[in-house]
C-alpha beads as a LAMMPS data file, in Angstrom:
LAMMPS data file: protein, C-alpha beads

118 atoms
117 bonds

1 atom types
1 bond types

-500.0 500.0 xlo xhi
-500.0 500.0 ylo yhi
-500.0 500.0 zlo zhi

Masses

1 110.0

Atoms # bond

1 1 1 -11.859 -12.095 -7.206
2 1 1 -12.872 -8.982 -5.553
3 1 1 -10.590 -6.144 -4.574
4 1 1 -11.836 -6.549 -0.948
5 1 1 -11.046 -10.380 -0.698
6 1 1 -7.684 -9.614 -2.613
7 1 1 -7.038 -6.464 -0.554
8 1 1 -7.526 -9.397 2.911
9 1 1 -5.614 -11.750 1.494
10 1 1 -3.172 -9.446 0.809
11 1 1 -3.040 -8.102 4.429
12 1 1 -2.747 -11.541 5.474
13 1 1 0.299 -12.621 3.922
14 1 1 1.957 -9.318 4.561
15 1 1 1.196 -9.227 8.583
16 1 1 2.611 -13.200 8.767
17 1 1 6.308 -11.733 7.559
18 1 1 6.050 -8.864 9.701
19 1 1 5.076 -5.990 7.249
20 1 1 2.903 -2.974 8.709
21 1 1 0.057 -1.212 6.881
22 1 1 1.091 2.389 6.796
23 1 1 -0.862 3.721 4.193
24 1 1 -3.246 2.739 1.776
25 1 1 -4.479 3.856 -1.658
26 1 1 -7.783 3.494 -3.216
27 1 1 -10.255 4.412 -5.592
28 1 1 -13.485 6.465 -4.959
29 1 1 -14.969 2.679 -5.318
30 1 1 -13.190 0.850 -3.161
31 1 1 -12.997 3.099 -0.682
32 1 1 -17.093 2.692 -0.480
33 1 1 -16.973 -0.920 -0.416
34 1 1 -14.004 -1.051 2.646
35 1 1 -16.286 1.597 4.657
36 1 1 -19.731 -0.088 3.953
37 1 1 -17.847 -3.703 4.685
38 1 1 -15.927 -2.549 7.714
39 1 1 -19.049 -1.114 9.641
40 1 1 -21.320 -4.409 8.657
41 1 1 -18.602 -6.410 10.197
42 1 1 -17.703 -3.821 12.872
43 1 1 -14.062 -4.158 12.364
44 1 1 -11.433 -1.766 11.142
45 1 1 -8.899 -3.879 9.609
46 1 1 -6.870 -0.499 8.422
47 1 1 -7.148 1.134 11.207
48 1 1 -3.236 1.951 11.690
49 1 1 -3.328 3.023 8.094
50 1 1 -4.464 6.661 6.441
51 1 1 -6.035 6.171 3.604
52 1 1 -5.856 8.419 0.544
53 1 1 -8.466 8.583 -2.422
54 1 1 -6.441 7.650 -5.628
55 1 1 -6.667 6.120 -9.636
56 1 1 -5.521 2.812 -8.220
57 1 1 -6.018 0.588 -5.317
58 1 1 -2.305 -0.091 -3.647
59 1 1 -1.222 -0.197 0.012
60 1 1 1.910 0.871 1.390
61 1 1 3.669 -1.424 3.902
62 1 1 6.819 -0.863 6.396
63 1 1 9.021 -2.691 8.600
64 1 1 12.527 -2.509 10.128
65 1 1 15.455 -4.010 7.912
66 1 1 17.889 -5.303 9.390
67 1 1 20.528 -3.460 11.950
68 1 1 21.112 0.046 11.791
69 1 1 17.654 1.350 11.856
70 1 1 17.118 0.790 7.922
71 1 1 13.288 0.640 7.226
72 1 1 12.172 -0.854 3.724
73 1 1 8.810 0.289 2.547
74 1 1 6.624 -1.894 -0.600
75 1 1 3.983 -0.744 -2.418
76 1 1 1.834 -3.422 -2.884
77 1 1 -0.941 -3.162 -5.920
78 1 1 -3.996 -4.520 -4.898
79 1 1 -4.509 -6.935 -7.852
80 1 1 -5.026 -10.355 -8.403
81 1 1 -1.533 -10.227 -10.420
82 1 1 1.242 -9.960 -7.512
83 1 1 2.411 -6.384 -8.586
84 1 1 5.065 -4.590 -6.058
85 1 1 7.362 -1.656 -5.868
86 1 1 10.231 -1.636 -2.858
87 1 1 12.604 0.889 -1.364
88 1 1 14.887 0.970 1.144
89 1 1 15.507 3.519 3.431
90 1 1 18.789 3.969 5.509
91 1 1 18.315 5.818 9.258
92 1 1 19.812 9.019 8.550
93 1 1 17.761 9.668 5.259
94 1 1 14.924 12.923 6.157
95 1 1 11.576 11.946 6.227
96 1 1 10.977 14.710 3.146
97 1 1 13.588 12.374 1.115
98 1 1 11.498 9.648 1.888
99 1 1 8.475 11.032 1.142
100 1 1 9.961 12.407 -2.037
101 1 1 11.189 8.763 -2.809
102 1 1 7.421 7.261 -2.082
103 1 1 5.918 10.405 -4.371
104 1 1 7.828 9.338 -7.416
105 1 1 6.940 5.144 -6.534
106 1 1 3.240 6.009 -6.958
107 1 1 3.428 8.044 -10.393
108 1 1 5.775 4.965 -11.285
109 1 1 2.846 2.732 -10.715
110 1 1 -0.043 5.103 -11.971
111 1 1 2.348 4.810 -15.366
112 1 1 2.461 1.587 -15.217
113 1 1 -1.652 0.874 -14.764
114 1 1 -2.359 3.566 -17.567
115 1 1 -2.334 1.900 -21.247
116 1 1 -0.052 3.128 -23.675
117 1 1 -1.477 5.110 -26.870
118 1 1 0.379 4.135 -30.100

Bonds

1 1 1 2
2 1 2 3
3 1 3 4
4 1 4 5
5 1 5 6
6 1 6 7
7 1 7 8
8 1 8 9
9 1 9 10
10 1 10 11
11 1 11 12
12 1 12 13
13 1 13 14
14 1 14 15
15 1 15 16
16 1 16 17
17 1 17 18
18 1 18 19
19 1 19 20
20 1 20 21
21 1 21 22
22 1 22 23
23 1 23 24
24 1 24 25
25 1 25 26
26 1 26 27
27 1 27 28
28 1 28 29
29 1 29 30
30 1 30 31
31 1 31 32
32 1 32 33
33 1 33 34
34 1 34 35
35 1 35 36
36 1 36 37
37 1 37 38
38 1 38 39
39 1 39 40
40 1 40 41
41 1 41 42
42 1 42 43
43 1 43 44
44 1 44 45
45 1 45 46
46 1 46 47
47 1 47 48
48 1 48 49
49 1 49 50
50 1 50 51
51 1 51 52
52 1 52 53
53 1 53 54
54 1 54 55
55 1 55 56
56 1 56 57
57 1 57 58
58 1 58 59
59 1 59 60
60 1 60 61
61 1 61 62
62 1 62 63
63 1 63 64
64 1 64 65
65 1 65 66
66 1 66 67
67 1 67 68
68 1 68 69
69 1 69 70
70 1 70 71
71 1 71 72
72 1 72 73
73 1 73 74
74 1 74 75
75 1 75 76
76 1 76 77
77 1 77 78
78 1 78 79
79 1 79 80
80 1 80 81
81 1 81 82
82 1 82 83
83 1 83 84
84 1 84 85
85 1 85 86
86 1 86 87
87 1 87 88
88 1 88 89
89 1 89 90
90 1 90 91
91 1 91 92
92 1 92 93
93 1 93 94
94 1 94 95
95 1 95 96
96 1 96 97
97 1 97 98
98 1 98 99
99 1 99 100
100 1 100 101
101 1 101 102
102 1 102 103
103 1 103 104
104 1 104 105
105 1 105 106
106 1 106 107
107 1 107 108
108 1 108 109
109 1 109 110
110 1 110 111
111 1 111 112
112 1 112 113
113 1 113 114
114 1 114 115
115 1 115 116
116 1 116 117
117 1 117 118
């Protein structure tokens, strides 16, 4: 399957449980095929999202978490193998916490995509 039908499909599932697209990763590649698809088609499926140039296609997707204003945020590898990291976040936490937090999910995943040398 291609990225862009996973990358859909993805967006799909996520959007019928309520999940946002706030950012999304992808590769040089990827990025190309999105643009070049989204203009044929004249839609802008990620339009709510900024997208960053990265080694791996992933998107990052929000919603609210129960009471108290606690917001839990996935990132969601774009990959015909359901791959996922998840955080939650409580209210009060600063946004540079979180960002810190969503910094240190995406080397976690880069390490993860990046074969091991014996």
């Amino acid at each position: 399957m291609k990225q862009l039908e996973i990358l859909f499909e993805i967006l799909k599932t996520y959007n019928q449980h309520a999940w946002q697209v706030r950012r999304v990763l992808l590769t040089a590649a990827t990025h190309a095929e999105v643009s070049a698809r989204q203009e044929a088609m004249r839609e802008d499926v990620l339009s709510d999202a900024v997208i960053h140039v990265a080694d791996f296609d992933a998107v990052w997707f929000a919603r609210v978490a129960g009471e108290g204003g606690r917001e839990a945020w996935e990132l969601r590898l774009i990959a015909a193998t359901p791959f996922a990291l998840f955080e939650m976040f409580e209210a009060e936490e600063a946004d540079e916490d979180r960002e810190d937090v969503r910094r240190e999910m995406e080397a976690r995943m880069g390490e993860r995509l990046t074969p091991r040398v014996a």
